[in-house]
C-alpha positions in Angstrom: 0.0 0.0 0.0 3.0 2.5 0.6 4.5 1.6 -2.1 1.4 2.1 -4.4 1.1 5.5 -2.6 4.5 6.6 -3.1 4.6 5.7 -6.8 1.5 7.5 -6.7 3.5 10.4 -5.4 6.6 9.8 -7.5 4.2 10.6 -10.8 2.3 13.6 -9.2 5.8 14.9 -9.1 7.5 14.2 -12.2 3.9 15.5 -14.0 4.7 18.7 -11.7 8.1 19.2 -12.9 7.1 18.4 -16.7 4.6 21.3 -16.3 7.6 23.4 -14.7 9.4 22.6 -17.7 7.1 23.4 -20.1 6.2 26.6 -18.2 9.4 27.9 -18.7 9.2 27.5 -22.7 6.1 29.6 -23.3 6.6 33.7 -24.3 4.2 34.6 -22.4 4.0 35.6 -18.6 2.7 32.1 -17.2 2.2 31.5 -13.0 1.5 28.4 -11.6 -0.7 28.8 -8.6 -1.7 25.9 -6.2 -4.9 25.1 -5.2 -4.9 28.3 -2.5 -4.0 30.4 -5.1 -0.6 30.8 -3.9 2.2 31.2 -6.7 4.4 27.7 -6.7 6.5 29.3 -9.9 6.7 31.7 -12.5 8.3 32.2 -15.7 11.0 34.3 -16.6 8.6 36.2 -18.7 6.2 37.0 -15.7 9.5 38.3 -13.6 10.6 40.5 -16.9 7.4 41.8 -17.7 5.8 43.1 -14.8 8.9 43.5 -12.9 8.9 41.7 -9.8 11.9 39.9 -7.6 11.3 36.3 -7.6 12.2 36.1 -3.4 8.9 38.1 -3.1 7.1 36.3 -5.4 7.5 32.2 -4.4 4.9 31.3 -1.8 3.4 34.6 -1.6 -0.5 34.6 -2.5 -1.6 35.8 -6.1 -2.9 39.1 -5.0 -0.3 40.2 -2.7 2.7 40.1 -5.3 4.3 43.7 -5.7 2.7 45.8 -2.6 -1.0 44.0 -3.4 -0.3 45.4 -7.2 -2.1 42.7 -8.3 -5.8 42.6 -5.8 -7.6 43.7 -9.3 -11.5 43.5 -8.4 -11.7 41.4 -11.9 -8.5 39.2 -11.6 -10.4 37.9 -7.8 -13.6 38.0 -9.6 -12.0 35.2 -12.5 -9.8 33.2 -9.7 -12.5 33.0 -7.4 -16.0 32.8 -8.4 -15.7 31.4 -12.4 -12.2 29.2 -12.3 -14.4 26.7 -9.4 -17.1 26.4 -11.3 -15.1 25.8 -14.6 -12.0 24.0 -15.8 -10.8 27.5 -17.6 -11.7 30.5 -18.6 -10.2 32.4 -21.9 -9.2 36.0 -23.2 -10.5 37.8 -20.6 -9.4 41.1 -21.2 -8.2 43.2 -17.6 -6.8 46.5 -17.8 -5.0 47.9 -14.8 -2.5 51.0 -13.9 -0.2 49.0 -11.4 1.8 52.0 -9.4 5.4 50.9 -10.6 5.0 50.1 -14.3 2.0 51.6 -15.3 -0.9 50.5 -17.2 -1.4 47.5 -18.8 -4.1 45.6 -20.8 -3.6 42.3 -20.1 -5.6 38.9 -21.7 -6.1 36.4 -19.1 -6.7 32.3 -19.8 -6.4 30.1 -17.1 -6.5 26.2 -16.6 -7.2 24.3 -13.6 -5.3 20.7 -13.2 -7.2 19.1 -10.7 -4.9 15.8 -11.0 -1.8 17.8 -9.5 -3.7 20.3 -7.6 -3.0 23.5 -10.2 -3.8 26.3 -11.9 -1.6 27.6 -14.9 -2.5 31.1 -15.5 -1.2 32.7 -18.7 -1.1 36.9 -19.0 -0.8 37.7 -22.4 0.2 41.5 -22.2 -1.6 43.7 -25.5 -0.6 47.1 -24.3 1.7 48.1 -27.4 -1.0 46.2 -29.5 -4.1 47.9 -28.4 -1.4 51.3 -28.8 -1.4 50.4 -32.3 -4.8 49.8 -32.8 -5.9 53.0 -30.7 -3.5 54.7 -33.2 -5.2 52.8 -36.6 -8.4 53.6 -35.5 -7.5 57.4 -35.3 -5.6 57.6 -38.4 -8.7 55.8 -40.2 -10.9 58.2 -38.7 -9.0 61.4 -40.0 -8.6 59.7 -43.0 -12.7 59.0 -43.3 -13.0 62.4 -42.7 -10.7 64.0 -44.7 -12.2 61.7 -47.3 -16.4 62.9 -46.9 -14.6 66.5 -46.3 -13.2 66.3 -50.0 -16.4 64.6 -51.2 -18.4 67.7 -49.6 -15.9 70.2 -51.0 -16.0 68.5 -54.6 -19.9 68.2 -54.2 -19.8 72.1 -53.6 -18.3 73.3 -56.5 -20.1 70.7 -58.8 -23.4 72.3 -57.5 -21.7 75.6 -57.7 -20.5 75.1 -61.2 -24.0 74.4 -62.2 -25.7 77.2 -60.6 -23.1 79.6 -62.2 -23.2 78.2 -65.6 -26.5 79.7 -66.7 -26.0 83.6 -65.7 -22.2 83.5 -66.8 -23.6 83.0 -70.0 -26.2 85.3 -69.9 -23.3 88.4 -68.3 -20.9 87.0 -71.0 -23.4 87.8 -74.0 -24.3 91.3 -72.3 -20.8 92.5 -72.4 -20.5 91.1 -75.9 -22.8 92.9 -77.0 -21.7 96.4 -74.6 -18.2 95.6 -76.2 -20.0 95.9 -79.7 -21.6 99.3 -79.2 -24.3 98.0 -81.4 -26.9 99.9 -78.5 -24.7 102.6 -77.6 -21.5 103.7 -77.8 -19.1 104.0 -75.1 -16.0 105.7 -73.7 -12.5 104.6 -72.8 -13.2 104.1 -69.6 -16.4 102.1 -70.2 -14.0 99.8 -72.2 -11.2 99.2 -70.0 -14.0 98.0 -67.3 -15.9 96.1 -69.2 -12.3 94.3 -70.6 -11.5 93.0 -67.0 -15.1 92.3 -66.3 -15.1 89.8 -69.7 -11.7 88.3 -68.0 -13.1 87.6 -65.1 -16.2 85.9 -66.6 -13.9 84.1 -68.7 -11.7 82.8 -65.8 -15.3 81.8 -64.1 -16.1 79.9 -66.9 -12.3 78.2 -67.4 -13.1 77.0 -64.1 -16.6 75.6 -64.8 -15.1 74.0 -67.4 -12.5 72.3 -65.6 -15.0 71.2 -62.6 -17.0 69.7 -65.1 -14.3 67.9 -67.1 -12.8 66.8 -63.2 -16.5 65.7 -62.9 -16.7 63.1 -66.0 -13.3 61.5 -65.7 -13.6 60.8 -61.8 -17.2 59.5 -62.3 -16.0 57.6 -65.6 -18.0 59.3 -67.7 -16.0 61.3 -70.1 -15.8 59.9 -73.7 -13.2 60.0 -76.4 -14.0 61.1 -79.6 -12.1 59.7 -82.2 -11.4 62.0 -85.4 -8.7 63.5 -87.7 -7.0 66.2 -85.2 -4.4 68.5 -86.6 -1.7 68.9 -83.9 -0.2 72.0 -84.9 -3.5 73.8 -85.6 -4.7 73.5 -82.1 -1.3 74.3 -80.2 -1.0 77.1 -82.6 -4.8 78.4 -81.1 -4.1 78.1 -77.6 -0.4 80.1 -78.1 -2.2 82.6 -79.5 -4.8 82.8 -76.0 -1.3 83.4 -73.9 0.5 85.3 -76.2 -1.0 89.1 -75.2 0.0 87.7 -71.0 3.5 86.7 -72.7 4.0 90.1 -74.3 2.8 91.7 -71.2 5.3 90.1 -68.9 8.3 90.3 -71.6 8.0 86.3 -72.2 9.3 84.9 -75.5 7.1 82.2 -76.7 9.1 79.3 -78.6 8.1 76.9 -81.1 9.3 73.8 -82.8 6.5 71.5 -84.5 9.0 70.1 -87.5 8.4 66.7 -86.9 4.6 66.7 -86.3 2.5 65.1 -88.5 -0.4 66.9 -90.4 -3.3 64.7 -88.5 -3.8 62.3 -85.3 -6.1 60.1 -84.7 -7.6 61.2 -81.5 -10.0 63.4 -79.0 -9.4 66.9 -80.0 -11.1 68.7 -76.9 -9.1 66.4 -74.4 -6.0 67.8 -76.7 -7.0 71.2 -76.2 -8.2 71.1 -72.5 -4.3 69.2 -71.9 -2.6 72.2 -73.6 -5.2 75.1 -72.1 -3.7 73.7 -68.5 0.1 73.4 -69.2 0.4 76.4 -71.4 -1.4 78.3 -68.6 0.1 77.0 -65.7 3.4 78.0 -67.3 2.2 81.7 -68.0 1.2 82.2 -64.7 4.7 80.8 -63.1 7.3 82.1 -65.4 8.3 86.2 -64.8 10.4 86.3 -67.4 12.5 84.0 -69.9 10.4 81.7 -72.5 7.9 79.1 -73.1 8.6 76.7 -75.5 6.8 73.7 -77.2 7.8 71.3 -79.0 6.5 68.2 -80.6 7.6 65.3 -82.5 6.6 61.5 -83.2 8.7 58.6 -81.9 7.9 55.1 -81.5 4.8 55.2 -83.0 3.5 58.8 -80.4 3.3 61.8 -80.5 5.5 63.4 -77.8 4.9 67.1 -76.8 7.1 68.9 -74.8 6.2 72.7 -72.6 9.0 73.9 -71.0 9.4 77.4 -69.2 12.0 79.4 -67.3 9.5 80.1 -64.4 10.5 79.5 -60.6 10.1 75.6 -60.7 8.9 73.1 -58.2 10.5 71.7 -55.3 11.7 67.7 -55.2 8.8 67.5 -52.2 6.4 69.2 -54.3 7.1 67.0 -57.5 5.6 64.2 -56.6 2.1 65.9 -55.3 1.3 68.2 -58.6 -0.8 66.3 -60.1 -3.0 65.5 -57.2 -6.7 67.6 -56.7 -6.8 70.6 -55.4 -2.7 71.2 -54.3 -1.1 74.0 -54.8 2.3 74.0 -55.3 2.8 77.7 -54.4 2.3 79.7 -50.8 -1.4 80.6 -51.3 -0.8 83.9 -49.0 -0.2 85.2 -52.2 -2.8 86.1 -54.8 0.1 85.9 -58.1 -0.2 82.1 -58.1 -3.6 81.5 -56.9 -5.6 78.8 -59.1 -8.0 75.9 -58.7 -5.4 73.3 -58.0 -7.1 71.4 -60.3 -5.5 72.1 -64.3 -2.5 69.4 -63.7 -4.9 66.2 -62.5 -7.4 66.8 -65.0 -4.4 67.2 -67.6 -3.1 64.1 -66.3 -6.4 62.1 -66.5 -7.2 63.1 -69.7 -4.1 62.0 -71.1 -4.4 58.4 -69.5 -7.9 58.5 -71.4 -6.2 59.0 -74.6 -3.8 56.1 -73.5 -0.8 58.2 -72.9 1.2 59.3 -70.1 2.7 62.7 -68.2 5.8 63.3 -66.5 7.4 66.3 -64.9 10.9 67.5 -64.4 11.7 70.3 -62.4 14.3 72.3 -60.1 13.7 75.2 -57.6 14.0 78.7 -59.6 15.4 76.8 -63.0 12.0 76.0 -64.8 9.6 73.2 -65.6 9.4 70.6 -68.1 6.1 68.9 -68.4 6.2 66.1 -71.4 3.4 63.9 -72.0 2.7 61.5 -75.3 -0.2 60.1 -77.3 -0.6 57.1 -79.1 -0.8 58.1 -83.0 -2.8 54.4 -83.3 -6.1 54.8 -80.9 -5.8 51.7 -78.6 -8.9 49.1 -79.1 -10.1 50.5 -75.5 -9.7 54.0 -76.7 -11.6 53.4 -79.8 -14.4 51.2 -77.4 -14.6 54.5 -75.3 -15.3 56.9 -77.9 -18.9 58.8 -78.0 
């Protein structure tokens, strides 16, 4: 009978020490506890984490460890009224400040060994995790909202666009027909005034335009119309809408279209809404120097080149241009002040044509914008067209 009982004892103890040394294996802070709920051992893990001297922890009931750091209302609550009742209990999440470490979130699963008289209680400490998630959740947030702030602000001038569309018309046609003194003649004065109010209706309508345009591509919308173009003809038109700014400000205007051929097969108001936006956004940013543009075919494209003298963009700036609504320039300002919206319709409008854009620049030595079009309309291009 002894020797039944102390074989009996002999396999208690080696299953004790095989759970010691399995203990000391896991990652996580693991305590045994015995049946009182007094710690019998502890990992290395436990001791590192939550920073307590292994003399005072040995033999010492859970809740007492580290100045009673550890008599957590929840932590008694799991120990002592669900762990009798059940063989374990799993990710229970406790959060607690503890005076010398400071807070922790903490998931608790424990098991209770009935055969050797245990409890293995492993602490599975999610602080830096739920730091991370806190952090997501906030950067998602600000990113929703900077999201339905955009969509609010693009709603607004789409409404806006619309609203204005009718009476711009209707203001444009009166001066018109001020301008032509067909009902009245009218002084010098009367003329100058009526010049910067047609430029400003005209600038209200550019932008119109351009919200509109913005508009079709985002929404998919916007349709290619395939049909002879003549290259030369159109960049030759819109040279001629910059060339009174160009004389103005002292600004040569540079042209090489040798290598251009007569006609392209493409969308002719995407060409000229492409060209409208460079050739203006290198008006308004070049004080003196040139513009030139150039074109020529390679590889089966037409490659067309503006390039101005203008103050240039930054290297941080380069990579942003072509994104809605940025301004490159201090908006304090009013000699730069635009839409922010010229260089991403530009560059969407191209990729519709089945081309591309790219930029070089340096800070106060001018801008090269180059973008190509196929000369052969791709079979999607030619599926897209109105």
């Amino acid at each position: 009978m002894k020797e039944k009982s102390k074989l009996k004892g002999d396999i208690k103890k080696e299953a004790k020490t095989q759970a010691m040394d399995i203990v000391q294996t896991i990652r996580n802070p693991l305590v045994v506890l015995d049946s009182n709920l007094n710690v019998t051992f502890a990992n290395s893990s436990f001791y590192q984490t939550f920073n307590v001297d292994i003399k005072k922890t040995i033999g010492k009931k859970i809740y007492d460890l580290g100045n009673n750091q550890w008599d957590i209302p929840e932590f008694r609550k799991l120990l002592e009224k669900i762990l009798p009742n059940n063989k374990f209990f799993n990710d229970y999440l406790v959060k607690h400040n503890f005076p010398e470490i400071g807070e922790k979130i903490m998931l608790l699963n424990a098991r209770r060994l009935d055969s050797i008289q245990m409890i293995l209680l492993v602490i599975e400490d999610i602080t830096e995790r739920k730091k991370i998630e806190g952090m997501t959740t906030e950067l998602n947030n600000a990113y929703l909202t900077l999201k339905e702030a955009t969509r609010i602000k693009e709603n607004f001038f789409k409404t806006a666009a619309h609203e204005l569309k009718t009476p711009l018309t209707v203001m444009n046609s009166f001066v018109q027909l001020l301008q032509s003194e067909k009902i009245g003649k009218i002084n010098d004065k009367q003329k100058e005034i009526l010049k910067t109010v047609n430029n400003d209706v005209s600038r209200l309508k550019d932008l119109i335009t351009k919200i509109f345009d913005l508009s079709r591509l985002e929404e998919g919308k916007a349709e290619i119309k395939l049909e002879q173009t003549n290259i030369k003809e159109i960049i030759k038109n819109e040279l001629k809408l910059i060339k009174p700014i160009a004389n103005k400000k002292g600004i040569k205007i540079k042209v090489n279209m040798q290598k251009t051929p007569k006609t392209v097969k493409t969308d002719g108001y995407w060409i000229r809404q492409i060209l409208s936006n460079l050739l203006n956004n290198s008006i308004k940013f070049t004080k003196k120097g040139y513009i030139q543009i150039s074109s020529y075919t390679q590889d089966k494209k037409i490659i067309i080149k503006v390039k101005d003298t203008g103050i240039g963009i930054s290297k941080d700036n380069l990579t942003k241009i072509f994104t809605k609504f940025f301004q490159a320039q201090p908006t304090e300002t009013r000699e730069y002040l635009g839409t922010g919206l010229g260089l991403n319709i530009s560059q969407q409008a191209i990729e519709l044509l089945g081309g591309k854009i790219s930029v070089e620049s340096k800070k106060g030595k001018g801008t090269t914008f180059t973008f190509t079009i196929p000369i052969t309309p791709s079979p999607q291009q030619r599926n897209n067209k109105g």
